[in-house]
C-alpha positions as CSV (number, residue, x, y, z in Angstrom):
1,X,-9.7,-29.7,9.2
2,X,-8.5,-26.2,10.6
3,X,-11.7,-24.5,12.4
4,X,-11.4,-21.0,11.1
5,X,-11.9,-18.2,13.0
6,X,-11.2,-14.5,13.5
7,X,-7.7,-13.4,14.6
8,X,-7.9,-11.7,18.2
9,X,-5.6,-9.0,17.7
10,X,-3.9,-6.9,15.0
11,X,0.2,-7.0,14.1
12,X,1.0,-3.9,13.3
13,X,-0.9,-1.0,13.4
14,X,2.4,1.3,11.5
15,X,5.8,0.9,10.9
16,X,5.8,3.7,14.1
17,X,4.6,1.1,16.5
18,X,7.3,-1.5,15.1
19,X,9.9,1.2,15.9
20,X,9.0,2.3,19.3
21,X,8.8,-1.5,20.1
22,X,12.4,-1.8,19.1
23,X,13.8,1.4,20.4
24,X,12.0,0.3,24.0
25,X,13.9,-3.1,23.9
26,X,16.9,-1.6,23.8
27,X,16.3,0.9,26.1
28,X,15.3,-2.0,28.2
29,X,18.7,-4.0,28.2
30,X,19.9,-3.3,25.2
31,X,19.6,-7.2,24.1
32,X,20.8,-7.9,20.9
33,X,18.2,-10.2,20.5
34,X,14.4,-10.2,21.0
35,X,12.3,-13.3,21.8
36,X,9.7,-13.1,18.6
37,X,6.8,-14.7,19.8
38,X,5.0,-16.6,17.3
39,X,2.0,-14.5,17.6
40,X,4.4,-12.0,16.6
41,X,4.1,-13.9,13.1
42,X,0.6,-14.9,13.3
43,X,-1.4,-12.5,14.7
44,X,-2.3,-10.5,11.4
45,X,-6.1,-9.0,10.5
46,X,-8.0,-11.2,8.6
47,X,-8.4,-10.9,5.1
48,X,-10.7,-8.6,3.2
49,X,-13.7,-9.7,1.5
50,X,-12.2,-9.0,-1.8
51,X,-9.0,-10.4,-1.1
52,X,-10.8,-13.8,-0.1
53,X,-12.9,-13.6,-3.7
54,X,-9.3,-12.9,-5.5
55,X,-7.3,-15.6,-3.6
56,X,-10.5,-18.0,-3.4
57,X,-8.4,-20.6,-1.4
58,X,-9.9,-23.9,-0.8
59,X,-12.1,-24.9,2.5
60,X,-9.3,-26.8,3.5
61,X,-7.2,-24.0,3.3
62,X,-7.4,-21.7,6.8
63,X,-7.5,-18.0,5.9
64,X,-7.2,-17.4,9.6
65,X,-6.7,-20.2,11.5
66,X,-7.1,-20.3,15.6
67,X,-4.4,-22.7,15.8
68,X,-2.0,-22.2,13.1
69,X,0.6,-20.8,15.3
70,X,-0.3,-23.4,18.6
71,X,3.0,-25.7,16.9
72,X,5.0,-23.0,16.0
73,X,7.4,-22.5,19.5
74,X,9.1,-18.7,20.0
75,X,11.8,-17.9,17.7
76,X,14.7,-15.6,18.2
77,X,15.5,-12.3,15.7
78,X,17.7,-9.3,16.4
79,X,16.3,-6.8,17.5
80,X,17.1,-4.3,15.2
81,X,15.8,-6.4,12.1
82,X,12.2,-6.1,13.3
83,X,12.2,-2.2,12.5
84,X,11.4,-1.9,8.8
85,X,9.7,-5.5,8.4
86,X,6.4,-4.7,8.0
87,X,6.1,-5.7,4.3
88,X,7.8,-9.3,5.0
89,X,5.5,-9.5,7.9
90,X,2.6,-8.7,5.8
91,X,4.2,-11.7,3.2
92,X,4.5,-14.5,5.1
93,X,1.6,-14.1,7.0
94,X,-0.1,-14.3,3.6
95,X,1.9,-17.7,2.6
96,X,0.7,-19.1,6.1
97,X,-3.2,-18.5,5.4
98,X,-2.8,-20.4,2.6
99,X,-1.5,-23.7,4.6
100,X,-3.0,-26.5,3.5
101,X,-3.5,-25.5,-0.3
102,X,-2.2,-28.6,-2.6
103,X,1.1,-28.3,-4.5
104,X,0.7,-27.7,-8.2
105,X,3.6,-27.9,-10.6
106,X,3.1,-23.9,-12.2
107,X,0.4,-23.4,-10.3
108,X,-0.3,-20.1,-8.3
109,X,0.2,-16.2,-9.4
110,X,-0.6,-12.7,-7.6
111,X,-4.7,-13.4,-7.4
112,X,-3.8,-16.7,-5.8
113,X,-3.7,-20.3,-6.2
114,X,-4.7,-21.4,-9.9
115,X,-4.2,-24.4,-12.0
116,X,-0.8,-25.4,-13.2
117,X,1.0,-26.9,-16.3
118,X,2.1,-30.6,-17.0
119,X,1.3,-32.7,-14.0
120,X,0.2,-30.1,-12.1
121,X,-2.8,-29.3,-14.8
122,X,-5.4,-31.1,-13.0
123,X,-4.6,-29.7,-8.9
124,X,-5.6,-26.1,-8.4
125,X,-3.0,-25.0,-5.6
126,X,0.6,-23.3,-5.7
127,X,4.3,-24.3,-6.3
128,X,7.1,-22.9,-4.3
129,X,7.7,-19.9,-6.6
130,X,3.6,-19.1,-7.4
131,X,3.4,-19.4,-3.7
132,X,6.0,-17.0,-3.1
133,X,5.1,-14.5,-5.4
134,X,1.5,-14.2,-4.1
135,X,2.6,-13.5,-0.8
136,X,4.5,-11.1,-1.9
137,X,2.1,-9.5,-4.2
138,X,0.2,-9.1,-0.9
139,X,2.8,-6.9,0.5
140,X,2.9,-4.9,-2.5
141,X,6.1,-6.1,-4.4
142,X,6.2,-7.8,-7.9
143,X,8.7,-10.3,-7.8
144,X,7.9,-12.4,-11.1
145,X,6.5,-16.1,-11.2
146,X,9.7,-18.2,-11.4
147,X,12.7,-18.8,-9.2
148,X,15.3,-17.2,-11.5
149,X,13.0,-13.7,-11.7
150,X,12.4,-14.0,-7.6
151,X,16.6,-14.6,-7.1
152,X,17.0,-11.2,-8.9
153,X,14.3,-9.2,-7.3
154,X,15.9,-8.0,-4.4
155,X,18.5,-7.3,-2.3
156,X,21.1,-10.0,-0.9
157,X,21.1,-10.4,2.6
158,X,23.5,-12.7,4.9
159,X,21.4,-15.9,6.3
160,X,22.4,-14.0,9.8
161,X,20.1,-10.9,9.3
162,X,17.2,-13.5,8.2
163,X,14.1,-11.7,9.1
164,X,10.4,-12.6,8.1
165,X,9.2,-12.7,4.3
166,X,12.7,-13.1,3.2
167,X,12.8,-15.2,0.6
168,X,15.4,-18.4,0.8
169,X,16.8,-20.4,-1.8
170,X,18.1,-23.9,-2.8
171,X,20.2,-25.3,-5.3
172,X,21.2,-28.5,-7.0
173,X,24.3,-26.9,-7.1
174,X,24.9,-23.7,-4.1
175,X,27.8,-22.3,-6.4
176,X,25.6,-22.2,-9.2
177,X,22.3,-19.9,-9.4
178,X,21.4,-21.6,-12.5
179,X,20.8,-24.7,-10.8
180,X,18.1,-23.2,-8.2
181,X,15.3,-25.2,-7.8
182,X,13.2,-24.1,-4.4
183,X,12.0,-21.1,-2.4
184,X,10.7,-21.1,0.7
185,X,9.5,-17.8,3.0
186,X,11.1,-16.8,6.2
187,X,9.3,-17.4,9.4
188,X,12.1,-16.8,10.9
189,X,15.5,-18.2,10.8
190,X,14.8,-21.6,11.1
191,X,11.9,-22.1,9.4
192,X,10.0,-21.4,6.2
193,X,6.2,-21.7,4.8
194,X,7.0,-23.2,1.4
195,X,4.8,-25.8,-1.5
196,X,7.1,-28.6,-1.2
197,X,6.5,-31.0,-3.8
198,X,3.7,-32.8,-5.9
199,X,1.9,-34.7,-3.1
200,X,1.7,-32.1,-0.4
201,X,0.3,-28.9,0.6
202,X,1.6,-25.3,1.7
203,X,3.1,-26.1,4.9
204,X,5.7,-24.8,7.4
205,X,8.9,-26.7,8.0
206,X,12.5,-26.2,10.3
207,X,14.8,-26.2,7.3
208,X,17.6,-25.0,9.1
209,X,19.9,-28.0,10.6
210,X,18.2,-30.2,8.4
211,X,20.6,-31.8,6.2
212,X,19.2,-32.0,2.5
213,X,18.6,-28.2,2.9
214,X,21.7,-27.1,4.4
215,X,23.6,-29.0,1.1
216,X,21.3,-26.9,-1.1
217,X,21.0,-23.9,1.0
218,X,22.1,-21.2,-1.7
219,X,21.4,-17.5,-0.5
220,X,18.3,-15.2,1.4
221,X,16.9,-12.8,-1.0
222,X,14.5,-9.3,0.7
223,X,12.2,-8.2,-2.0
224,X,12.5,-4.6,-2.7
């Protein structure tokens, strides 16, 4: 089990801080990239008291876990994609508090994990797309509940400009949107927090490289 605890510092205090940081870097060296630490990800103020009643998440689940980021190494992003992410920050830091939370087959909304439909009537938990749009409903966007709504609710971005909370798709068949079948959320641009199947639990995985992902890797999607 995850010991919870409260997180030691806060991410962001306004999109002016996020700015300055990026404007400093470059002044600095004018790196393309910046090393995004993964406290960068996970240091995020822990959730209000209504939130928690709204969400309810499971004791299992770690709503601000001491360790969650101990496994997750440094990842790279440009620079220049950290200005303006506050809101996909603010998104997958949300997915990630619910790690641990079982998969449910339509489970999961806005107010949190729920009971689904069919075989996923009996587990109270998310799937891929409930999970995604809760975390997003955190950051203030409505994407819709399913897939096809969440592959139209936003702008197209290239997989190079992948920054955190976008969201990242998988097909049966890449040339064919109709054939989507799995979102996942951006930690960065290797891996994603995602509900992975019956069986499991919210979780964070390297997707990128992997084979069976690559095949199905269809397009990045930033929530408007």
């Amino acid at each position: 089990m995850i010991v919870e605890t409260a997180l030691a510092k806060i991410l962001a205090a306004s999109a002016g801080l996020v700015a300055g940081m990026v404007l400093l870097l470059g002044l600095a060296g004018g790196a393309r990239y910046a090393a995004m630490s993964a406290s960068a990800v996970c240091d995020y103020p822990s959730p209000s008291a209504s939130e928690l009643r709204s969400a309810q998440p499971r004791k299992t689940t770690s709503t601000a876990a001491a360790g969650l980021c101990a496994e997750l190494s440094p990842g790279k992003i440009p620079a220049e994609a950290l200005a303006g992410a506050e809101r996909g920050i603010i998104a997958v830091q949300a997915a990630l508090r619910m790690r641990g939370t079982p998969y449910s087959w339509g489970g999961g909304g806005p107010d949190g994990p729920s009971f689904g439909i069919g075989r996923g009537a009996g587990t109270r938990g998310f799937d891929c797309s409930g999970l995604a749009e809760y975390a997003w409903s955190r950051a203030g966007a409505r994407i819709g509940g399913d897939t096809s709504a969440q592959w139209n609710a936003g702008i197209h971005v290239p997989r190079s400009q992948i920054r955190p909370g976008d969201l990242i798709f998988f097909a049966s068949n890449p040339a064919n949107a109709a054939t989507i079948h799995h979102v996942g959320i951006a930690i960065d641009a290797t891996r994603m927090v995602h509900a992975p199947f019956t069986g499991s639990t919210v979780r964070v995985d390297t997707w990128a490289g992997t084979p069976s992902r690559e095949r199905e890797f269809i397009g990045v999607v930033r929530p408007k």
